[in-house]
BAGUDREN-851200 format. One record per residue: residue in three letters; x, y, z of N, C-alpha, C in turn. Coordinates in pm, whole numbers, plus 50000, padded with zeros to 5 digits. Last residue first. Example, Ala and Ser with C-alpha at 12.3 -4.5 7.8 and 13.67 -1.06 7.14 Angstrom:
SER512854977550708513674989450714512905000350787
ALA513194943150780512304955050780513204967050780
This chain:
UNK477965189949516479055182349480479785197049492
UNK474915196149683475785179449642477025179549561
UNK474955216549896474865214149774475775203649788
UNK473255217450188472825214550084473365214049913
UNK475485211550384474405201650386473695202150235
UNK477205230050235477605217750201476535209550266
UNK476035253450432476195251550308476315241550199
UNK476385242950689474815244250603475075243450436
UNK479095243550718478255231350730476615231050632
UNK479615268150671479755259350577479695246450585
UNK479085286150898478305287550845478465274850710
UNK481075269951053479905267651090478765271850981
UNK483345278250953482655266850946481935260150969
UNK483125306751032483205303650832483045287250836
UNK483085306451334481865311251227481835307051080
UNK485505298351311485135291151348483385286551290
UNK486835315251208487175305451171485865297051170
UNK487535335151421486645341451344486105323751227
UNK488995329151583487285322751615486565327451511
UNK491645316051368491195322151458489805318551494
UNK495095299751303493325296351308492925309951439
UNK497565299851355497115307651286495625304751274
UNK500045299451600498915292251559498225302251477
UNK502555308651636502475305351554501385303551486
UNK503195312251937504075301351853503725299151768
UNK501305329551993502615333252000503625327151902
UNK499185311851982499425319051901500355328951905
UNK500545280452098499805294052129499765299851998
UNK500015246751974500555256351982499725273051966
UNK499525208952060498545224252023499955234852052
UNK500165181952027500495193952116500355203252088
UNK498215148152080498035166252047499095177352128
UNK498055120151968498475129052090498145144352019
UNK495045101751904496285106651860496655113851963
UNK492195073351860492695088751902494265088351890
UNK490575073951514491405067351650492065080751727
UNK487425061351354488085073051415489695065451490
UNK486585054751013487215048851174487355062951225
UNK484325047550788484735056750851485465052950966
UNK483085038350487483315031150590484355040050684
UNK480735063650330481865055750358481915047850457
UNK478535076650196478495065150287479335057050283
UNK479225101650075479495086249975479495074150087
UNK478495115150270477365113450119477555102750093
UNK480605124650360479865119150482478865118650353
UNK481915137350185482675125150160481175114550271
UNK481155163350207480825163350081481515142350097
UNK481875168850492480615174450458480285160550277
UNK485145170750496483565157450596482365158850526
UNK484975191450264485955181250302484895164650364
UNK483985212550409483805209350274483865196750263
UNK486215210550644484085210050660483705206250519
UNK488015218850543487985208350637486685204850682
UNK487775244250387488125229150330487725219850424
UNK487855262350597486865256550545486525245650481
UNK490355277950556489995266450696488595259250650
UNK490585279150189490785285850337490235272650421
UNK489255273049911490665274349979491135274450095
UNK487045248549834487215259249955489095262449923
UNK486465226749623486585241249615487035251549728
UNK486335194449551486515202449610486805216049598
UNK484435168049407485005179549410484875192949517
UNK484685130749473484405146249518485185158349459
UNK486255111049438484925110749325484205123249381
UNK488535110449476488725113649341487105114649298
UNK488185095749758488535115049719488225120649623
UNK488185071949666487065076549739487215096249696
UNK490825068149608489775062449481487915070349580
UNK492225070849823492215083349697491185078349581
UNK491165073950117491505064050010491415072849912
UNK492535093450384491585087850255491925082550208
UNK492745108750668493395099750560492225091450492
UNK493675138250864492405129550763493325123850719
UNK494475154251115494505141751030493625131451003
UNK493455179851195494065178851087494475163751034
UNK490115182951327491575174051315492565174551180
UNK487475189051255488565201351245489535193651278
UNK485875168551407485825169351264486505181751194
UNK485565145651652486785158051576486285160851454
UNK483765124951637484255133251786484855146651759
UNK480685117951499482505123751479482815127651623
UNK478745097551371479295104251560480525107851587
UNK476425107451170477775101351188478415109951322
UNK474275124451085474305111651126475265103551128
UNK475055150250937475515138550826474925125550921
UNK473855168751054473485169450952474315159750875
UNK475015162051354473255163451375473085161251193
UNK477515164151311477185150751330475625151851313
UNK477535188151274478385182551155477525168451177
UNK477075200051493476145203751386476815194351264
UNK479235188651657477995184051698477065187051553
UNK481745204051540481115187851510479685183851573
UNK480975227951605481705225651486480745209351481
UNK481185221751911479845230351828479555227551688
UNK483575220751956481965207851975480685211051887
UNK485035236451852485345226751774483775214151828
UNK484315258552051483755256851909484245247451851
UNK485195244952231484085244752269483525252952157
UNK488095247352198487185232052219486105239052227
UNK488505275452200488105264452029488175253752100
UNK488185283852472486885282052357487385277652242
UNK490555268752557489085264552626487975270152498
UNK493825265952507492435275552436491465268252429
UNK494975235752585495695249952549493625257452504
UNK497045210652627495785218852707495815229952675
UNK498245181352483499015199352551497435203352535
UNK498265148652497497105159452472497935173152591
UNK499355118752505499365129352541498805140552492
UNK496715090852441498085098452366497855113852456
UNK494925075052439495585081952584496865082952563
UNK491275081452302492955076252331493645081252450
UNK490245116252198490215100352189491385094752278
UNK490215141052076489245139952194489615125852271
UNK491925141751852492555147451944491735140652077
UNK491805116651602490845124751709491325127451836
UNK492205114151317492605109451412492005124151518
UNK490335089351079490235109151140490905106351294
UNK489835077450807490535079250917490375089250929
UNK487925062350520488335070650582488285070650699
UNK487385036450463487965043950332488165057050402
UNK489425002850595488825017750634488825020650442
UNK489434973750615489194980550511488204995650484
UNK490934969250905489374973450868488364974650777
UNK493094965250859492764954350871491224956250855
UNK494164990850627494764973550654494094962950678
UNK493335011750748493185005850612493494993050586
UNK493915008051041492335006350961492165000350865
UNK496325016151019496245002851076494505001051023
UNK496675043551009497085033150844496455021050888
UNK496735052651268496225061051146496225049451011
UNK498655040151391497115039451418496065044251341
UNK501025049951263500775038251233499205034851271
UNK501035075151282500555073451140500185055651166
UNK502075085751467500575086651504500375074251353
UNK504605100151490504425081251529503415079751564
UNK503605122551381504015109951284503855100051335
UNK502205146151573502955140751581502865120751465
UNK500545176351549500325165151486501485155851482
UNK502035203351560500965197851668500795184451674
UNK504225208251384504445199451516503345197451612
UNK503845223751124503655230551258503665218251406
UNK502065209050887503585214550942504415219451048
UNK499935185650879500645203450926501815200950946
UNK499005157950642499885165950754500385179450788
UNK496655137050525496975156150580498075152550672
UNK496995108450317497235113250456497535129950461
UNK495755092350104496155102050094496175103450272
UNK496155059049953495605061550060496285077650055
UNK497875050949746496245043749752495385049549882
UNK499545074849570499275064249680498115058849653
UNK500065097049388499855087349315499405076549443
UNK499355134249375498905119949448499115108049374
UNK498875156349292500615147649257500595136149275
UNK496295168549357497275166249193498355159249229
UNK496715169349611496335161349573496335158949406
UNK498045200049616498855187049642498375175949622
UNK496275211949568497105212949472497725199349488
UNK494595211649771493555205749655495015207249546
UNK496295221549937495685209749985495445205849823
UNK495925246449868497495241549906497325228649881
UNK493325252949928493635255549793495005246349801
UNK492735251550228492215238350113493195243349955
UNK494555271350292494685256650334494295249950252
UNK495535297850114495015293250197495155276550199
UNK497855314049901495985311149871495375302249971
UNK499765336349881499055329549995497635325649984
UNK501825335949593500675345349688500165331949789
UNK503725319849473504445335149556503395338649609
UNK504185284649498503695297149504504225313649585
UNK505475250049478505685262649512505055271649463
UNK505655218449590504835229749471505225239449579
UNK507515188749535507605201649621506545212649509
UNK507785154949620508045167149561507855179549605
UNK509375141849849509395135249678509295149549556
UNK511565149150028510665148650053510475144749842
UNK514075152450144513625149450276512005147550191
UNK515775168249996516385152349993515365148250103
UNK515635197850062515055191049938515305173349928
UNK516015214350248516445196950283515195192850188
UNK516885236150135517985230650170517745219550252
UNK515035243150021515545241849924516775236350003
UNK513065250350254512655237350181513505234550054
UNK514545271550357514925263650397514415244250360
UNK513875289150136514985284350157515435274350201
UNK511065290250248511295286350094512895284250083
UNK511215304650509510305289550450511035280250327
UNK511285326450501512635321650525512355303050482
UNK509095340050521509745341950621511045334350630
UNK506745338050319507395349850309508555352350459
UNK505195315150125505455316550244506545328150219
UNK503305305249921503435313949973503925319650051
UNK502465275250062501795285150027502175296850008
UNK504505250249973504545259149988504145267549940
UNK503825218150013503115227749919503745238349989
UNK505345183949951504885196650009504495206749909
UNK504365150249948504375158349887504165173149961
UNK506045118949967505995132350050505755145349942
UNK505215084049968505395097249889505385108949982
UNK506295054850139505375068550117505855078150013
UNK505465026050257505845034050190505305044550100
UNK506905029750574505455026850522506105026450366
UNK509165024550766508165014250801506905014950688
UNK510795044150685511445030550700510225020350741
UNK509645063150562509945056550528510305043550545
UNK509395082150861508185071950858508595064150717
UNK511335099850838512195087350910510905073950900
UNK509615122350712511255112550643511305101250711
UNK508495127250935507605120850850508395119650734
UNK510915142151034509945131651113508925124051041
UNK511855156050852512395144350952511665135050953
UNK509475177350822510295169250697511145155850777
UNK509505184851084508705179651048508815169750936
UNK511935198551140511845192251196510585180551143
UNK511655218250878512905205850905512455195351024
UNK509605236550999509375229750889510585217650879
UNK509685252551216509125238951258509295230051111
UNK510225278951142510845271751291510075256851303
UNK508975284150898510395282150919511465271751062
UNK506665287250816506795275650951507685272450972
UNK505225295950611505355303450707505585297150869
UNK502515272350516502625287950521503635294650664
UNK502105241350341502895250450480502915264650431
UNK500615208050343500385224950294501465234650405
UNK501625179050238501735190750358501805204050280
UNK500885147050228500425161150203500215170850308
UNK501805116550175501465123350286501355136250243
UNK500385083950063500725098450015500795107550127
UNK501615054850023500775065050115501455075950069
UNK500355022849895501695029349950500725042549947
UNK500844988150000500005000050000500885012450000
């Protein structure tokens, strides 16, 4: 089986090598493609993805900042795996997650994974009381309009079967993708796992770029995607 991992990055100079590593060193157990996207990035980003170019298969590059899903929907152009895996760039989302993450497809015959910060008894960093409590909000209306008992449905790690992906079209550029995303795949009455993962959330000192304003653009794009079909 072999696995596509897809990383959109804007602007993550202080975390981007470390990450390329770490989902480098997941070679030795899967086998994977590494595809990055650099959105745009204006801080030193783009250099430093030219100096551990040996850490990853390919690389898209842009000079304007077109947001998450757009980065996302590029990088799934390169996709050749049988299974597509999200990864941030930003070290919240820790790799030696991937194997609980893949283990579905294997024995479950998952067509989609969602690793779920809420889950498990992977270490979890405690950080900003109201996005949990718009991320419930987020998924409770997600779960009330698809009938599926997501715990997470803003987790950055999704993994798909790419023969499932390929039969949705996607459009959001921005944080929204990730509702677009559940919204438009919770149709093709998939076979769905959850598992839980560790989480080390970062302040917005350190970086974090999601705001509450966010939170409203996916809330209002639940409704949206309840009603249009593709």
């Amino acid at each position: 089986m072999k696995i596509s991992i897809v990383i959109p990055i804007f602007n993550e100079k202080d975390y981007v090598a470390n990450i390329l590593k770490k989902v480098n060193e997941k070679k030795k157990n899967f086998n994977l493609e590494i595809i990055v996207i650099d959105d745009g990035s204006t801080d030193g980003t783009k250099k430093i993805l030219e100096d551990y170019k040996n850490l990853y298969d390919y690389l898209i590059s842009y000079e304007q900042n077109r947001g998450k899903g757009y980065a996302l929907r590029e990088g799934f152009k390169k996709c050749n795996g049988d299974i597509i895996l999200i990864q941030d760039a930003d070290l919240e989302y820790d790799p030696e997650d991937y194997r609980i993450l893949i283990d579905p497809f294997i024995n479950k015959n998952a067509d989609l994974v969602l690793g779920s910060r809420f889950k498990g008894d992977g270490p979890k960093r405690l950080l900003n009381f109201h996005h949990r409590i718009a991320n419930f909000i987020i998924t409770l209306l997600v779960n009330i309009f698809t009938n599926i008992n997501f715990s997470d449905v803003e987790t950055c790690y999704k993994v798909i079967k790419k023969s499932k992906l390929d039969k949705i079209s996607l459009k959001e550029d921005g944080f929204s993708f990730e509702i677009e995303l559940i919204m438009k795949l919770s149709k093709l009455k998939l076979n769905i796992y959850e598992v839980g993962i560790s989480y080390s959330g970062r302040t917005y000192e350190q970086g974090k770029k999601i705001r509450l304003k966010d939170a409203f653009t996916a809330i209002y794009s639940i409704f949206k995607y309840k009603l249009v079909n593709n």
